[in-house]
N, C-alpha and C positions, 0 to 999 in steps of 0.2 A: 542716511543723513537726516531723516525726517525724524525717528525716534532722538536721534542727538541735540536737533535744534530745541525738540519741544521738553527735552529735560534741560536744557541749556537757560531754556525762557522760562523755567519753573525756578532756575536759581538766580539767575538775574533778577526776577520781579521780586520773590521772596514772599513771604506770609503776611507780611504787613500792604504790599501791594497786592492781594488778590490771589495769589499761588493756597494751596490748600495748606490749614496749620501744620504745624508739623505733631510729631506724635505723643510728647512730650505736653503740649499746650492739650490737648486730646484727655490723657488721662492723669491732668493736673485736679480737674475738681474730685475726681472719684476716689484719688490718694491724699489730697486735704481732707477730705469729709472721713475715712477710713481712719488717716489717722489722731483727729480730733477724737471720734469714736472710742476707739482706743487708749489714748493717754486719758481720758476722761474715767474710764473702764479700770486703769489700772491704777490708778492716781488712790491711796486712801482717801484725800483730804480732796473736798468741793472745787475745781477748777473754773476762774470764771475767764471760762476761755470762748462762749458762746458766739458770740461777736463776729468770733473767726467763721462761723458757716455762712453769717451774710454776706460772703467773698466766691463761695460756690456758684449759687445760680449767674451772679455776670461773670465769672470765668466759663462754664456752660455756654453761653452766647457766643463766645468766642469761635468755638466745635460744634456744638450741635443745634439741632434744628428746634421748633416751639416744645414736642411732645417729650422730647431728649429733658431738655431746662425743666421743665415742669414737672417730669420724674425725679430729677434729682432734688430739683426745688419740695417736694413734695415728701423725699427721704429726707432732707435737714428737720423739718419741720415736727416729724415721726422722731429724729433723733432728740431734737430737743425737749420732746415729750415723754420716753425713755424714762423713766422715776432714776432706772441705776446711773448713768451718767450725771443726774444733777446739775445739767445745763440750763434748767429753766429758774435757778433759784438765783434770786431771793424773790421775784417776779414774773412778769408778763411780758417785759419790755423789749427782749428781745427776740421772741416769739410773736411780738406783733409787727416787729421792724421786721425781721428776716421774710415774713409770709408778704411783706409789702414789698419788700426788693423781689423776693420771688417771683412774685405776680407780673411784677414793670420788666423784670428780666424775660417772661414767658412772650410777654410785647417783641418789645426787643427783637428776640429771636425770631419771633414772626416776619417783621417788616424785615430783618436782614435776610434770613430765607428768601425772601421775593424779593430780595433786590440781587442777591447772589443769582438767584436763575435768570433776573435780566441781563447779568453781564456774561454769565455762562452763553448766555443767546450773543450776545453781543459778539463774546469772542469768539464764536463757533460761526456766524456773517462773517466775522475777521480773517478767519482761515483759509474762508469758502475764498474770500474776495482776494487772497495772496495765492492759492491754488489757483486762478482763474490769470490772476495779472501774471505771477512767475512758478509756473510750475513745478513742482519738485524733481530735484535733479535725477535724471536715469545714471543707474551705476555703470553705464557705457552706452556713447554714442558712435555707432559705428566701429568701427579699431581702434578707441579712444576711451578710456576708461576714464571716471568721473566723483571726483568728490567733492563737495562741497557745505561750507557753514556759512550763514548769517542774522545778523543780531541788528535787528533796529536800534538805534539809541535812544527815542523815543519809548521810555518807559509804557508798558501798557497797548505799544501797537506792533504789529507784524509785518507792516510793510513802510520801510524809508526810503532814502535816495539811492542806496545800492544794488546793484542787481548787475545777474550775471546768467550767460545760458550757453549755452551746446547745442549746435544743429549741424547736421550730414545733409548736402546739396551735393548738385553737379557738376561742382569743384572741389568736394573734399567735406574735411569735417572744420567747422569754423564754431569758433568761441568769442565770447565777449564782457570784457568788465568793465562797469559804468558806475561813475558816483555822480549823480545831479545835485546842483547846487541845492546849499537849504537840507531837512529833515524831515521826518514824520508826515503827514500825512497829504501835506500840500503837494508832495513832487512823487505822488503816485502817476495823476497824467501825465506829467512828465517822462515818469517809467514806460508807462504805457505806448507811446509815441514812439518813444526809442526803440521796445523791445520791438515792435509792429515792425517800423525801417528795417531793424538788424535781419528780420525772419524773410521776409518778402528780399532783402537784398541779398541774402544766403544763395535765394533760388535763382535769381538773374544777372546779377552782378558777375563777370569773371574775374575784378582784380580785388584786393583786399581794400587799399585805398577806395577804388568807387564803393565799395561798403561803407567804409566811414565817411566818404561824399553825400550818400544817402542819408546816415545819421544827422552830418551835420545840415544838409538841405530840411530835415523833417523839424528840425528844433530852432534853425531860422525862423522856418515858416508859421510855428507857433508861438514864438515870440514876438513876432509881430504882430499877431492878435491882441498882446495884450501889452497897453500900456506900463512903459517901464518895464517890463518884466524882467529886463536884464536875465535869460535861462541861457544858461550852459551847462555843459557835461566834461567831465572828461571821461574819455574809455580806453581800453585797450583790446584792441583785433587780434586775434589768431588764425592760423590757417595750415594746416597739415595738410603734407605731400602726400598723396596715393599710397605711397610706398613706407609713408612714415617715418623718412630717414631725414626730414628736415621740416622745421616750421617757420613760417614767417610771420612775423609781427609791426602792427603799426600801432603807434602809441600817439594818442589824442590829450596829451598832459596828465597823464595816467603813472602811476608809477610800475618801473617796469619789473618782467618776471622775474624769479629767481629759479635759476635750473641746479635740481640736485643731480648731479653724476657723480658715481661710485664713491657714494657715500661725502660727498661733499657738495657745499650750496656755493652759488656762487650769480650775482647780477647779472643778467645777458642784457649788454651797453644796445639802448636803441634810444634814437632820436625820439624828445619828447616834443611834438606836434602839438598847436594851439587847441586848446578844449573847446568841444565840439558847440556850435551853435551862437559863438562872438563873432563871425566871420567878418574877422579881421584883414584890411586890401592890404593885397602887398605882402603879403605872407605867404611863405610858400606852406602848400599841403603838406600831411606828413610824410614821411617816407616810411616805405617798406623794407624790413632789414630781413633776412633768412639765417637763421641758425640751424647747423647737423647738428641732429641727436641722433646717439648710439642707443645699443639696445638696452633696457631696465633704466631709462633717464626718464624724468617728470619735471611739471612744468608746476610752481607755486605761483599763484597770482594773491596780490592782498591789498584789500583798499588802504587808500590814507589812513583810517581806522585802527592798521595796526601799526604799520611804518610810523605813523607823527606819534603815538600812544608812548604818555613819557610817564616818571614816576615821581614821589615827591619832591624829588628834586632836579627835573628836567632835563633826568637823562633820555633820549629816546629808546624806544623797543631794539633789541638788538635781533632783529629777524632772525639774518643770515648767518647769525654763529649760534641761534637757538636749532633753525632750520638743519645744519650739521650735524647737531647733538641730536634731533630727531631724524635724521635720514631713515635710519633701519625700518620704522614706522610701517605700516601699511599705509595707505591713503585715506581708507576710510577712516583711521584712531591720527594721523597724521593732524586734522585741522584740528581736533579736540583736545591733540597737545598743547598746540602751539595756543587754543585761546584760554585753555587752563593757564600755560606763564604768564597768557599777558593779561590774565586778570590778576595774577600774583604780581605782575612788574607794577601795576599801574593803578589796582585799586577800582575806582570805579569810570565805567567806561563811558565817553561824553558823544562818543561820534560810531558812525554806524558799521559795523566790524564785519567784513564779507573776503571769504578766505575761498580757491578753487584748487583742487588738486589735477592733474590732466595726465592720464598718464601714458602712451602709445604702445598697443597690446602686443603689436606685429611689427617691432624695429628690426628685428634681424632677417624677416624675408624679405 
Protein backbone atom coordinates (compact mmCIF):
# COMPACT_ATOMS: atom_id res chain seq x y z
CA UNK A 1 0.00 0.00 0.00
CA UNK A 2 2.74 2.23 0.90
CA UNK A 3 4.79 1.87 -2.57
CA UNK A 4 1.18 2.75 -4.18
CA UNK A 5 0.22 5.79 -2.21
CA UNK A 6 3.76 7.40 -2.67
CA UNK A 7 3.73 6.72 -6.62
CA UNK A 8 0.04 7.93 -6.49
CA UNK A 9 1.27 11.24 -4.80
CA UNK A 10 4.11 11.65 -7.44
CA UNK A 11 1.19 11.82 -10.16
CA UNK A 12 -1.21 13.74 -8.46
CA UNK A 13 1.37 16.54 -7.51
CA UNK A 14 3.17 16.25 -10.91
CA UNK A 15 6.39 18.19 -11.90
CA UNK A 16 5.17 21.49 -11.80
CA UNK A 17 4.17 20.97 -8.03
CA UNK A 18 7.51 19.49 -6.80
CA UNK A 19 7.28 15.61 -7.98
CA UNK A 20 10.80 15.15 -9.82
CA UNK A 21 10.95 16.39 -13.75
CA UNK A 22 10.19 13.94 -15.85
CA UNK A 23 12.75 12.56 -18.31
CA UNK A 24 12.07 14.21 -21.13
CA UNK A 25 12.46 17.89 -19.53
CA UNK A 26 15.92 16.00 -18.17
CA UNK A 27 17.51 15.46 -21.64
CA UNK A 28 15.76 18.54 -23.40
CA UNK A 29 18.95 20.82 -23.03
CA UNK A 30 21.49 18.25 -24.17
CA UNK A 31 19.28 17.35 -27.55
CA UNK A 32 18.69 21.21 -28.27
CA UNK A 33 22.48 21.97 -27.87
CA UNK A 34 23.33 18.59 -29.91
CA UNK A 35 21.20 19.39 -32.39
CA UNK A 36 21.78 23.09 -32.95
CA UNK A 37 25.50 21.55 -33.27
CA UNK A 38 24.64 19.61 -35.83
CA UNK A 39 22.40 21.42 -38.26
CA UNK A 40 25.02 24.25 -37.96
CA UNK A 41 27.64 21.36 -38.94
CA UNK A 42 25.82 20.47 -41.86
CA UNK A 43 24.20 23.47 -43.09
CA UNK A 44 26.67 24.78 -46.19
CA UNK A 45 25.37 28.33 -45.67
CA UNK A 46 26.00 30.45 -42.05
CA UNK A 47 22.89 29.74 -39.82
CA UNK A 48 22.06 32.49 -37.63
CA UNK A 49 20.58 30.35 -35.29
CA UNK A 50 22.91 31.25 -32.20
CA UNK A 51 20.26 32.68 -30.18
CA UNK A 52 18.71 29.21 -29.76
CA UNK A 53 21.62 28.13 -27.17
CA UNK A 54 20.58 31.05 -24.86
CA UNK A 55 17.50 28.61 -24.00
CA UNK A 56 19.90 25.79 -22.74
CA UNK A 57 21.41 27.02 -19.51
CA UNK A 58 17.48 28.09 -18.01
CA UNK A 59 16.12 24.77 -19.30
CA UNK A 60 19.20 23.20 -17.28
CA UNK A 61 17.80 24.79 -14.02
CA UNK A 62 14.81 23.11 -14.53
CA UNK A 63 16.94 19.32 -13.91
CA UNK A 64 19.97 19.86 -12.82
CA UNK A 65 21.93 21.14 -10.02
CA UNK A 66 24.61 24.56 -10.13
CA UNK A 67 27.70 22.36 -11.49
CA UNK A 68 25.24 20.41 -14.10
CA UNK A 69 24.07 24.36 -15.58
CA UNK A 70 27.43 25.47 -15.53
CA UNK A 71 28.74 22.57 -17.64
CA UNK A 72 26.42 22.89 -20.12
CA UNK A 73 26.49 26.52 -19.90
CA UNK A 74 30.08 26.36 -20.39
CA UNK A 75 29.71 23.75 -23.69
CA UNK A 76 27.33 26.42 -25.41
CA UNK A 77 29.86 28.87 -24.94
CA UNK A 78 32.84 26.37 -26.41
CA UNK A 79 30.14 25.71 -29.21
CA UNK A 80 29.84 29.04 -30.06
CA UNK A 81 33.34 29.55 -30.30
CA UNK A 82 33.79 26.48 -32.61
CA UNK A 83 35.21 28.60 -36.12
CA UNK A 84 33.14 25.43 -38.15
CA UNK A 85 29.70 26.07 -36.82
CA UNK A 86 29.91 29.95 -37.50
CA UNK A 87 27.61 30.77 -34.56
CA UNK A 88 29.47 33.57 -33.52
CA UNK A 89 29.30 35.61 -36.73
CA UNK A 90 28.95 38.51 -37.68
CA UNK A 91 29.89 39.43 -33.81
CA UNK A 92 30.07 39.15 -30.15
CA UNK A 93 26.66 39.73 -29.33
CA UNK A 94 25.66 36.72 -28.66
CA UNK A 95 28.45 35.36 -26.93
CA UNK A 96 28.20 37.95 -24.50
CA UNK A 97 24.34 37.44 -23.88
CA UNK A 98 24.50 33.65 -23.63
CA UNK A 99 27.78 33.64 -21.15
CA UNK A 100 25.22 36.30 -19.06
CA UNK A 101 22.21 34.12 -18.93
CA UNK A 102 24.71 31.36 -18.34
CA UNK A 103 26.19 32.78 -15.31
CA UNK A 104 22.32 34.09 -13.68
CA UNK A 105 21.12 30.60 -14.85
CA UNK A 106 24.27 28.95 -12.75
CA UNK A 107 22.47 31.49 -9.66
CA UNK A 108 19.43 30.11 -10.35
CA UNK A 109 20.27 26.60 -9.98
CA UNK A 110 22.05 27.24 -6.84
CA UNK A 111 19.19 29.00 -4.71
CA UNK A 112 16.79 26.33 -6.29
CA UNK A 113 18.95 23.43 -5.20
CA UNK A 114 18.78 24.73 -1.59
CA UNK A 115 15.35 25.31 -1.55
CA UNK A 116 14.60 21.77 -3.23
CA UNK A 117 16.60 20.10 -0.19
CA UNK A 118 14.38 22.40 2.30
CA UNK A 119 11.24 20.96 1.12
CA UNK A 120 12.73 17.47 0.51
CA UNK A 121 13.32 18.08 4.46
CA UNK A 122 10.05 19.27 4.78
CA UNK A 123 8.30 16.36 3.12
CA UNK A 124 10.36 13.78 4.77
CA UNK A 125 9.01 15.68 8.70
CA UNK A 126 5.77 15.24 6.48
CA UNK A 127 5.85 11.53 6.43
CA UNK A 128 7.58 11.08 9.59
CA UNK A 129 4.43 13.06 11.12
CA UNK A 130 1.55 10.90 8.94
CA UNK A 131 3.56 7.55 10.03
CA UNK A 132 3.27 8.76 13.59
CA UNK A 133 -0.48 10.13 13.39
CA UNK A 134 -1.74 6.96 10.93
CA UNK A 135 0.30 4.34 10.53
CA UNK A 136 0.66 2.27 7.39
CA UNK A 137 -1.69 -0.23 7.08
CA UNK A 138 -0.64 -4.02 7.85
CA UNK A 139 -1.50 -6.27 5.07
CA UNK A 140 -3.69 -8.34 7.92
CA UNK A 141 -4.87 -7.71 11.09
CA UNK A 142 -5.57 -10.63 12.81
CA UNK A 143 -8.06 -13.16 10.33
CA UNK A 144 -8.58 -10.05 8.44
CA UNK A 145 -6.73 -8.98 5.58
CA UNK A 146 -6.14 -5.39 4.59
CA UNK A 147 -5.92 -3.02 1.97
CA UNK A 148 -5.91 0.34 1.79
CA UNK A 149 -5.33 4.10 -0.32
CA UNK A 150 -5.51 7.63 0.57
CA UNK A 151 -5.06 10.90 -1.05
CA UNK A 152 -5.15 14.21 0.85
CA UNK A 153 -6.84 16.67 -1.36
CA UNK A 154 -4.81 19.32 -0.13
CA UNK A 155 -2.21 19.46 -2.91
CA UNK A 156 1.27 19.31 -1.22
CA UNK A 157 0.31 17.54 2.25
CA UNK A 158 0.09 13.95 3.41
CA UNK A 159 -2.29 14.17 5.98
CA UNK A 160 -6.20 15.57 5.72
CA UNK A 161 -9.62 14.80 7.37
CA UNK A 162 -9.68 11.14 6.41
CA UNK A 163 -8.41 8.27 8.09
CA UNK A 164 -9.08 4.92 8.66
CA UNK A 165 -7.37 1.86 10.92
CA UNK A 166 -7.62 -1.82 11.80
CA UNK A 167 -7.03 -3.06 15.29
CA UNK A 168 -7.53 -6.85 16.92
CA UNK A 169 -8.83 -6.37 20.79
CA UNK A 170 -10.76 -8.60 23.26
CA UNK A 171 -13.73 -8.51 21.04
CA UNK A 172 -12.49 -9.34 17.67
CA UNK A 173 -11.01 -7.37 14.88
CA UNK A 174 -12.55 -3.74 14.66
CA UNK A 175 -12.19 -1.17 11.90
CA UNK A 176 -12.88 2.32 11.25
CA UNK A 177 -13.61 5.12 8.66
CA UNK A 178 -13.61 8.70 9.59
CA UNK A 179 -13.97 11.97 7.43
CA UNK A 180 -13.51 15.23 9.75
CA UNK A 181 -15.00 18.08 8.82
CA UNK A 182 -12.74 20.82 6.83
CA UNK A 183 -9.31 19.62 4.99
CA UNK A 184 -5.44 19.70 5.08
CA UNK A 185 -3.95 20.33 7.77
CA UNK A 186 -6.22 21.98 10.39
CA UNK A 187 -8.05 18.65 11.26
CA UNK A 188 -4.98 16.71 11.81
CA UNK A 189 -5.81 17.10 15.93
CA UNK A 190 -8.76 16.40 15.11
CA UNK A 191 -7.53 12.96 13.62
CA UNK A 192 -5.60 12.45 16.27
CA UNK A 193 -8.21 12.60 18.98
CA UNK A 194 -10.43 10.21 17.18
CA UNK A 195 -7.88 7.88 16.13
CA UNK A 196 -6.56 7.83 20.36
CA UNK A 197 -10.77 7.19 21.34
CA UNK A 198 -11.15 4.44 18.54
CA UNK A 199 -7.69 2.43 19.91
CA UNK A 200 -8.18 2.80 23.63
CA UNK A 201 -12.01 1.87 23.01
CA UNK A 202 -10.95 -1.20 20.89
CA UNK A 203 -9.43 -2.52 24.12
CA UNK A 204 -12.39 -1.77 26.83
CA UNK A 205 -15.42 -1.31 25.14
CA UNK A 206 -17.54 -4.64 24.58
CA UNK A 207 -20.15 -3.15 22.19
CA UNK A 208 -19.53 -1.38 18.92
CA UNK A 209 -21.96 1.42 19.61
CA UNK A 210 -20.07 2.24 23.08
CA UNK A 211 -17.08 2.74 20.57
CA UNK A 212 -18.57 5.20 18.73
CA UNK A 213 -20.00 6.72 22.16
CA UNK A 214 -16.42 7.12 22.97
CA UNK A 215 -15.65 8.88 19.68
CA UNK A 216 -18.40 10.95 19.87
CA UNK A 217 -17.72 11.89 23.91
CA UNK A 218 -13.79 12.58 22.80
CA UNK A 219 -14.85 15.25 19.82
CA UNK A 220 -17.67 16.88 22.10
CA UNK A 221 -15.24 17.31 24.48
CA UNK A 222 -12.75 19.15 22.16
CA UNK A 223 -15.15 21.21 20.76
CA UNK A 224 -15.89 22.75 23.47
CA UNK A 225 -12.59 24.00 23.89
CA UNK A 226 -12.73 25.88 21.23
CA UNK A 227 -14.95 28.66 20.54
CA UNK A 228 -17.42 28.01 17.60
CA UNK A 229 -15.52 25.19 16.46
CA UNK A 230 -18.55 23.64 15.21
CA UNK A 231 -16.10 19.80 14.93
CA UNK A 232 -17.71 16.84 13.68
CA UNK A 233 -16.88 13.55 12.10
CA UNK A 234 -18.69 11.15 10.49
CA UNK A 235 -17.36 7.46 10.79
CA UNK A 236 -18.14 4.15 10.08
CA UNK A 237 -17.45 1.04 12.87
CA UNK A 238 -16.72 -2.52 12.00
CA UNK A 239 -16.61 -5.47 13.95
CA UNK A 240 -15.90 -9.12 13.01
CA UNK A 241 -17.23 -12.26 14.81
CA UNK A 242 -14.54 -14.80 16.14
CA UNK A 243 -15.66 -16.92 13.57
CA UNK A 244 -15.80 -14.54 10.84
CA UNK A 245 -19.00 -15.46 9.47
CA UNK A 246 -20.53 -12.22 10.20
CA UNK A 247 -19.86 -8.37 10.66
CA UNK A 248 -21.47 -5.70 12.35
CA UNK A 249 -21.58 -2.11 11.46
CA UNK A 250 -22.66 1.16 12.77
CA UNK A 251 -22.58 3.98 10.71
CA UNK A 252 -22.02 7.60 12.21
CA UNK A 253 -23.30 9.51 8.67
CA UNK A 254 -20.71 7.72 6.98
CA UNK A 255 -21.45 6.28 3.76
CA UNK A 256 -22.07 2.82 3.94
CA UNK A 257 -20.10 -0.55 2.79
CA UNK A 258 -20.23 -2.14 -0.40
CA UNK A 259 -19.92 -6.03 -0.08
CA UNK A 260 -18.50 -7.80 -3.06
CA UNK A 261 -19.91 -11.57 -3.05
CA UNK A 262 -19.19 -13.80 -5.98
CA UNK A 263 -18.26 -11.50 -8.06
CA UNK A 264 -20.85 -8.89 -7.44
CA UNK A 265 -20.91 -5.43 -5.46
CA UNK A 266 -23.77 -4.57 -3.92
CA UNK A 267 -24.73 -1.71 -0.76
CA UNK A 268 -25.18 -3.53 2.77
CA UNK A 269 -28.47 -1.02 3.91
CA UNK A 270 -27.40 0.43 7.47
CA UNK A 271 -28.96 3.14 9.28
CA UNK A 272 -27.05 6.20 8.92
CA UNK A 273 -26.54 7.70 12.50
CA UNK A 274 -25.77 11.48 13.33
CA UNK A 275 -21.99 12.33 12.61
CA UNK A 276 -20.04 12.04 15.57
CA UNK A 277 -19.42 15.04 17.84
CA UNK A 278 -23.03 17.52 17.12
CA UNK A 279 -24.64 15.68 19.88
CA UNK A 280 -27.60 16.39 18.99
CA UNK A 281 -30.85 15.73 22.08
CA UNK A 282 -33.14 13.66 21.31
CA UNK A 283 -31.73 11.72 18.74
CA UNK A 284 -31.31 8.45 19.04
CA UNK A 285 -27.60 6.66 18.80
CA UNK A 286 -26.84 4.78 15.98
CA UNK A 287 -27.68 1.32 15.67
CA UNK A 288 -25.78 -1.58 15.11
CA UNK A 289 -26.78 -3.72 12.04
CA UNK A 290 -24.96 -7.43 11.53
CA UNK A 291 -24.49 -8.79 8.23
CA UNK A 292 -23.44 -12.96 7.23
CA UNK A 293 -20.63 -13.07 5.13
CA UNK A 294 -19.66 -16.22 3.24
CA UNK A 295 -16.58 -17.38 2.43
CA UNK A 296 -14.13 -15.25 -0.31
CA UNK A 297 -16.64 -11.88 0.47
CA UNK A 298 -14.95 -8.50 1.21
CA UNK A 299 -15.88 -5.51 2.58
CA UNK A 300 -15.18 -1.76 0.25
CA UNK A 301 -15.36 1.10 2.52
CA UNK A 302 -14.98 4.71 0.58
CA UNK A 303 -15.03 8.27 1.69
CA UNK A 304 -17.37 10.96 0.29
CA UNK A 305 -14.32 11.41 -1.83
CA UNK A 306 -15.28 8.89 -4.09
CA UNK A 307 -19.25 8.38 -3.76
CA UNK A 308 -20.06 12.56 -4.33
CA UNK A 309 -16.79 12.43 -7.09
CA UNK A 310 -18.85 13.71 -10.31
CA UNK A 311 -17.63 14.54 -13.92
CA UNK A 312 -18.05 17.40 -16.11
CA UNK A 313 -21.07 17.13 -16.21
CA UNK A 314 -22.43 16.16 -12.71
CA UNK A 315 -22.78 12.78 -13.00
CA UNK A 316 -21.68 11.05 -9.74
CA UNK A 317 -18.88 8.05 -9.61
CA UNK A 318 -20.66 4.97 -10.41
CA UNK A 319 -18.80 2.91 -7.45
CA UNK A 320 -21.00 -0.08 -7.40
CA UNK A 321 -21.11 -1.13 -11.18
CA UNK A 322 -17.20 -0.05 -11.31
CA UNK A 323 -16.71 -2.24 -8.12
CA UNK A 324 -18.49 -5.49 -10.20
CA UNK A 325 -16.42 -4.92 -13.15
CA UNK A 326 -13.33 -5.03 -10.79
CA UNK A 327 -14.39 -7.89 -8.33
CA UNK A 328 -11.80 -10.46 -9.77
CA UNK A 329 -9.05 -7.89 -8.61
CA UNK A 330 -7.00 -8.82 -5.66
CA UNK A 331 -7.36 -6.27 -2.83
CA UNK A 332 -4.08 -5.01 -2.96
CA UNK A 333 -4.46 -3.73 -7.22
CA UNK A 334 -8.40 -3.58 -6.12
CA UNK A 335 -8.06 0.32 -4.66
CA UNK A 336 -5.52 1.31 -7.51
CA UNK A 337 -8.35 0.43 -9.83
CA UNK A 338 -10.93 1.97 -8.79
CA UNK A 339 -8.77 5.45 -8.14
CA UNK A 340 -7.16 5.08 -11.62
CA UNK A 341 -11.37 5.45 -13.11
CA UNK A 342 -12.11 7.95 -10.77
CA UNK A 343 -9.36 10.02 -11.76
CA UNK A 344 -10.53 9.29 -15.47
CA UNK A 345 -14.47 9.91 -14.48
CA UNK A 346 -13.69 13.09 -12.67
CA UNK A 347 -10.53 14.76 -13.71
CA UNK A 348 -9.20 16.51 -10.87
CA UNK A 349 -9.89 15.62 -7.39
CA UNK A 350 -11.13 18.38 -4.87
CA UNK A 351 -11.86 16.22 -1.70
CA UNK A 352 -9.85 13.80 0.25
CA UNK A 353 -10.11 10.16 -1.45
CA UNK A 354 -9.56 7.18 1.35
CA UNK A 355 -10.56 3.71 -0.06
CA UNK A 356 -10.17 0.18 2.58
CA UNK A 357 -10.38 -3.22 1.26
CA UNK A 358 -11.22 -5.91 4.45
CA UNK A 359 -11.07 -9.06 3.56
CA UNK A 360 -12.01 -12.21 6.12
CA UNK A 361 -9.08 -15.01 5.80
CA UNK A 362 -10.98 -17.75 7.71
CA UNK A 363 -14.76 -17.57 6.49
CA UNK A 364 -15.35 -21.12 6.01
CA UNK A 365 -14.01 -22.45 9.51
Amino acid sequence: MRGRSSRIDREVRGWLRGAPPPRWVRVLPVILLAGITVATLVSPDALDIGFLLGAIPPLAVLSYGPLATALLGALVVVVLNVPATRLNHPGYTDLLTISFVALLSVLVSYVRSRRDEQLTLERTVAKAVQQAVVPPLPKRVGAVGCAGLYQAAEHGTLVGGDFFDVREGPYGVRAVMADVQGHGLQTVTTVVSLLGAFREAVLDQPGLEAVAGRMDRRLTVDSAKVRHAELFATALLLEFSADLRSVRIVSCGNPAPVLLHAGRARVIGVPAGVPLGLGMPGVDPPKEVTVALEPGDRLFLASDGVWEARDSSGTFYPLVERLTGFAGAEPEELTGLVWADLAQHSGEIHDDTTMLVLTPLCSSG
